[in-house]
N, C-alpha and C positions, 0 to 999 in steps of 0.2 A: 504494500500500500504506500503511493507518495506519501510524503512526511507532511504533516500538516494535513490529510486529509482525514475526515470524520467520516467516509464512508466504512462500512463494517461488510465486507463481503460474503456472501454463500459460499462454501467452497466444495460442501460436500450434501449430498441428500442422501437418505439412506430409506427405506420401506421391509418393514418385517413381519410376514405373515404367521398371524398367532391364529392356533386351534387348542381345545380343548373341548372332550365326550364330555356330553349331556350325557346326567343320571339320574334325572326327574320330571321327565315325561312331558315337557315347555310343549308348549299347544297355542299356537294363535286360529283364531276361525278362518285365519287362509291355506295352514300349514302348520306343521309341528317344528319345532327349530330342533333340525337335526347335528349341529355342533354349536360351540359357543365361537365366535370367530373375530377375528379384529384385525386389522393393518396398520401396527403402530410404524409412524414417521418421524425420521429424525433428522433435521435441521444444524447443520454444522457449520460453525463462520470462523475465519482465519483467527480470531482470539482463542480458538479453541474449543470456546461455547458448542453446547450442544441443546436443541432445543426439542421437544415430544411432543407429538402429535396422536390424534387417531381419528382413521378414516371408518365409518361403521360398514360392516360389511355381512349383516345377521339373515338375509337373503338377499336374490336364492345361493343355495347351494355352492354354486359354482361366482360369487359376486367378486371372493378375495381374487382370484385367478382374472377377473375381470380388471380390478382394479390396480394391481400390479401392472400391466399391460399402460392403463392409462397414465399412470405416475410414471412410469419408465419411459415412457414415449412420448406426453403429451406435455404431462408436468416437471418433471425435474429440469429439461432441457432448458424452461422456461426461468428456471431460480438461480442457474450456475452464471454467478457473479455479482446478485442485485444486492441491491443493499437491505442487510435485514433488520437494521431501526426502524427502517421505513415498512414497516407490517403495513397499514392500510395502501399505499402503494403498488405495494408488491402484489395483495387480495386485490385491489382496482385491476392491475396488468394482469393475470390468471384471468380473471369473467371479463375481461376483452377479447383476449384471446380466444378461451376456450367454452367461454357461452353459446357461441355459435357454433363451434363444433355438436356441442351435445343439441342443441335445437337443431340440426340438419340431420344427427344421425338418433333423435327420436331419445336420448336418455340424456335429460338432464342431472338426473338424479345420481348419476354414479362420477359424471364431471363433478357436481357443486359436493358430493360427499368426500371426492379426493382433495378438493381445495379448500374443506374443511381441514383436516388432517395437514398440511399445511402451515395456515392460519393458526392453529391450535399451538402447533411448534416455535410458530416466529413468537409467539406470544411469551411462550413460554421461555423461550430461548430473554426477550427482550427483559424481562422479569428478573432473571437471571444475572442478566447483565447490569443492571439496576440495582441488584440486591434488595430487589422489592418484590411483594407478591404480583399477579394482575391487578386484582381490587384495588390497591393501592396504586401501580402502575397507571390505570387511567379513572383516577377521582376521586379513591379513597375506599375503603369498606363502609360500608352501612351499614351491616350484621355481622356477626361472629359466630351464630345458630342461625342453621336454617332450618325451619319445619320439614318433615319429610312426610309420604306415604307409602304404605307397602303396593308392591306392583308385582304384577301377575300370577294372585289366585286364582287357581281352577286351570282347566277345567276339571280335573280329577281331583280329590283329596279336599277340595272347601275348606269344609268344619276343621280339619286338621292345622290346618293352613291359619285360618283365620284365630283361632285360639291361640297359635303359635306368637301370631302379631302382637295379640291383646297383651299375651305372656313378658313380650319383650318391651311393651309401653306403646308401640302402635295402634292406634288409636283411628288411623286414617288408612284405607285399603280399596284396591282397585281389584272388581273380578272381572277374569275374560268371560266374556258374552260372546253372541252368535254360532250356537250349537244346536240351534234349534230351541224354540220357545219353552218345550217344557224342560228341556236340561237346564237353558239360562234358567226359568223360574227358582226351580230347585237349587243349583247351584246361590242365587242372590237368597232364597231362604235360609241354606245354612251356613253363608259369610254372614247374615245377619244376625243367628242364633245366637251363635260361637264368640260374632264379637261382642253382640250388646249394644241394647238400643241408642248408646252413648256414641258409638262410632262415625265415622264417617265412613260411607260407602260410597266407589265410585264405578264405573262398569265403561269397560272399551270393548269395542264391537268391531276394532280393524275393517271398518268398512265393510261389513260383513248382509247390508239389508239395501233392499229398496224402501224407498218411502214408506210406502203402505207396508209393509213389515216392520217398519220402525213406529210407524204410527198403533200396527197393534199389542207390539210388546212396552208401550210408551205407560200403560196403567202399572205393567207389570214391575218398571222400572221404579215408579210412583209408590207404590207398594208394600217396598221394602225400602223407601227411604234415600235413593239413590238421587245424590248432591247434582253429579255433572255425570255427564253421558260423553264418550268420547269417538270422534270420528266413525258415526255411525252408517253413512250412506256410502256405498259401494261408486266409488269415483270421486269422493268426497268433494262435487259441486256446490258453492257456494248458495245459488237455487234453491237444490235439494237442501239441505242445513236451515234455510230463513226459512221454508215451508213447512217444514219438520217443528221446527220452533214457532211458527205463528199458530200451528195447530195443535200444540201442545204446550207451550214455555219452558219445554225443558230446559237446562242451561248444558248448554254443547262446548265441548272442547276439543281442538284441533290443530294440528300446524305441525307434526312430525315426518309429514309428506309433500312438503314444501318447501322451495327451493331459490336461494334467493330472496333478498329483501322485498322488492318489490312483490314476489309471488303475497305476501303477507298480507298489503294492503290493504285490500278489498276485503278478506275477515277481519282484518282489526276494526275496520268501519262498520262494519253490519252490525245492528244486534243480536242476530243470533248467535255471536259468538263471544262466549265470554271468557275463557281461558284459551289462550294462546300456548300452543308447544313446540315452539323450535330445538332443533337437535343440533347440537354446537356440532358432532362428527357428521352433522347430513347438511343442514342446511347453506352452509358457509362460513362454518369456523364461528370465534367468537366476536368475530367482525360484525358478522350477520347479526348471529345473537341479541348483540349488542344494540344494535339500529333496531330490531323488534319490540327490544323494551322501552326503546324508546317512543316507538307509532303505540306500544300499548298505554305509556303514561300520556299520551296525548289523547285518550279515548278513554280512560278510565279502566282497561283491563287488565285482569290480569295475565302473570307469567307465569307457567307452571313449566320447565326445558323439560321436554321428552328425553328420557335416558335409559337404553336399553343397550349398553356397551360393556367396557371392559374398564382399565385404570385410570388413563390418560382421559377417557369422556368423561368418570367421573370425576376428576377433579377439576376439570374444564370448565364442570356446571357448575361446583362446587363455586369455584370464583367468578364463576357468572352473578351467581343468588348474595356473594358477597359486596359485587361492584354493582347491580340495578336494581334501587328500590322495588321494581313491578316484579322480579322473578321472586316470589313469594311462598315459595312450597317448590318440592324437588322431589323427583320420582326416586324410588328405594327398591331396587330388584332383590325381591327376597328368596328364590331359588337359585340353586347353586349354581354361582359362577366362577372358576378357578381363571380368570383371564380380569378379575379384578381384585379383589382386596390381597390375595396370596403373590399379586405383583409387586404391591405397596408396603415401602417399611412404615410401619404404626397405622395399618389402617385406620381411617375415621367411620367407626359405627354408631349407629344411632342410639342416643339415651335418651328416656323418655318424650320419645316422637321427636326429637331434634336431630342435626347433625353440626358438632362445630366443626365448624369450613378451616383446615390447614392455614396457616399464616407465611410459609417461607417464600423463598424466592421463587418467581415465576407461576407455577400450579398450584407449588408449596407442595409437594409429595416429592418422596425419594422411589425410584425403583429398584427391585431388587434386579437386579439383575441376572441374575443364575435363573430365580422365575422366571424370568421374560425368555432367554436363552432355552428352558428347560420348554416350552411351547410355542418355536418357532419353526416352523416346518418349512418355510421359504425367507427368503432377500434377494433384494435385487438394491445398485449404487447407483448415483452420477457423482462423480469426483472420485478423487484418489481418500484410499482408506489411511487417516493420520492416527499415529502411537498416543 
């Protein structure tokens, strides 16, 4: 680097595809998630710095093989040399580039999910560099606890499940729904037994109904007390969603299949939608993240990040819900995941329905590393590998 200059360069990109077997029967009503999976990214700039990322990759099946391909070809080419202070920069130059790639070739979703993983690294990297968390890095922490919720009981095992929550101070629980109207029934019966009329229940339905099938399970929902309903309509159209809500008021929640700021818009506006869920590894890093909470404080809504990953998303969110007052509650995967906390030294678990959000530099989590190494079945580089 000239002498006197204050650029920080890329020098190296790294992508590491993590697996680990499912051993409890994860069931969404599109599909059963048959591994737990992830593509952690690492960001390297000539200080030495090294920055973590993660791209979500939980389907299909074959998504990490996908996404390897686009980081090695599409992405990394694009970061070897840019300056990595410059995070919002470098996220601007990515979705110029390769926004229209993925609009020409019909998948958005696995572009803005790679340039999450990314984003997530520069961030972390620039925290680092700082010796300051994120929260702090752009405006300060708000909180030091975040509320959390248990997320995805059922569809087998309920009652087991939800007494489990109650047991550990969970107080707030999410069941997967669309299994057909009398299993949902049953199923929201006995998350409601087990937890007690004091709970909060919430039901995601992965897009799982048309209208009129959302309108007839809409009492059912009623019933047992169910807070918010999540992306309930199969295409998840905005239409569909203020139709569904004008003929029943349920309060709908949404946004983990959404890409890009702008895609946000238009649900931040509406009122049928009243909780927002962006995924900092899908939607575009915590860049994105970021700008949603802020269309949501200009709307009045809330922020709940969708979080169904591994180490690196969750501590991403973590310092999301630290840095913007509207992300106000955090999703809590409460079946077993060995591609997150068994990565992290000192995981942050939940005490009494809380979680205190990490305070160090960058993410503020340490990796272990021999974890990470011990479920990496693929990598691929751009740059030379430094000691």
């Amino acid at each position: 680097m000239p002498k006197g200059s204050c650029v920080m360069r890329i020098v190296a990109v790294r992508a590491h595809v993590l697996k680990a077997a499912v051993s409890d029967g994860i069931a969404m009503s599109f599909a059963p998630l048959a591994q737990r999976s992830g593509v952690l990214i690492e960001v390297e700039t000539e200080d030495g710095l090294t920055g973590c990322g993660e791209s979500w990759v939980n389907f299909p099946a074959w998504a990490a093989e996908e996404r390897v391909a686009t980081l090695r070809d599409g992405v990394f080419p694009l970061l070897l040399g840019e300056d990595a202070d410059a995070v919002r920069n470098v996220h601007a130059k990515l979705i110029e580039r390769l926004e229209p790639l993925g609009r020409q070739w019909g998948a958005p979703g696995p572009i803005m999910q790679a340039i999450s993983g990314v984003d997530i690294a520069l961030w972390d990297r620039l925290g680092q560099a700082a010796g300051r968390s994120f929260a702090e890095l752009v405006g300060g922490r708000c909180r030091d606890v975040v509320p959390v919720y248990a997320s995805s009981l059922g569809p087998d095992g309920v009652a087991d499940q939800a007494s489990s929550c109650r047991a550990d101070g969970l107080l707030a629980m999410k069941v997967k729904v669309g299994f057909g109207r009398a299993r949902d029934a049953e199923n929201l019966r006995l998350a409601r037994e087990a937890a007690g009329p004091d709970a909060v229940l919430f039901a995601d339905a992965n897009q799982a109904w048309t209208v009129a099938e959302a309108l007839v399970m809409a009492p059912v929902l009623e019933k047992f007390g169910v807070a918010w309903l999540e992306e309930p309509i199969r295409g998840n159209r905005l239409e569909d969603l203020e139709a569904l809500h004008h003929k029943t008021g349920l309060m709908l929640a949404t946004g983990e299949n959404l890409y890009g700021q702008d895609a946000f818009w238009s649900f931040a506006a509406s009122p049928a939608v009243a909780i927002l869920q962006p995924d900092v590894s899908k939607a575009g890093g915590l860049t994105v993240a970021m700008a949603v909470c802020e269309m949501a404080a200009a709307r009045g809504k809330v922020v709940a990040p969708h979080l169904y990953g591994g180490a690196v998303a969750f501590a991403a969110s973590m310092q999301l819900a630290a840095a913007m007052p509207q992300a106000t509650l955090l999703e809590y995967d409460v079946r077993a995941n060995p591609l997150r906390d068994a990565l992290i030294v000192d995981p942050p678990r939940p005490a009494g329905g809380v979680l205190r959000i990490p305070s160090g530099p960058g993410l503020g989590i340490r990796l272990r590393r021999d974890a990470v190494a011990a479920h990496t079945v693929r990598s691929v580089k751009a740059g030379p590998d430094r000691d």
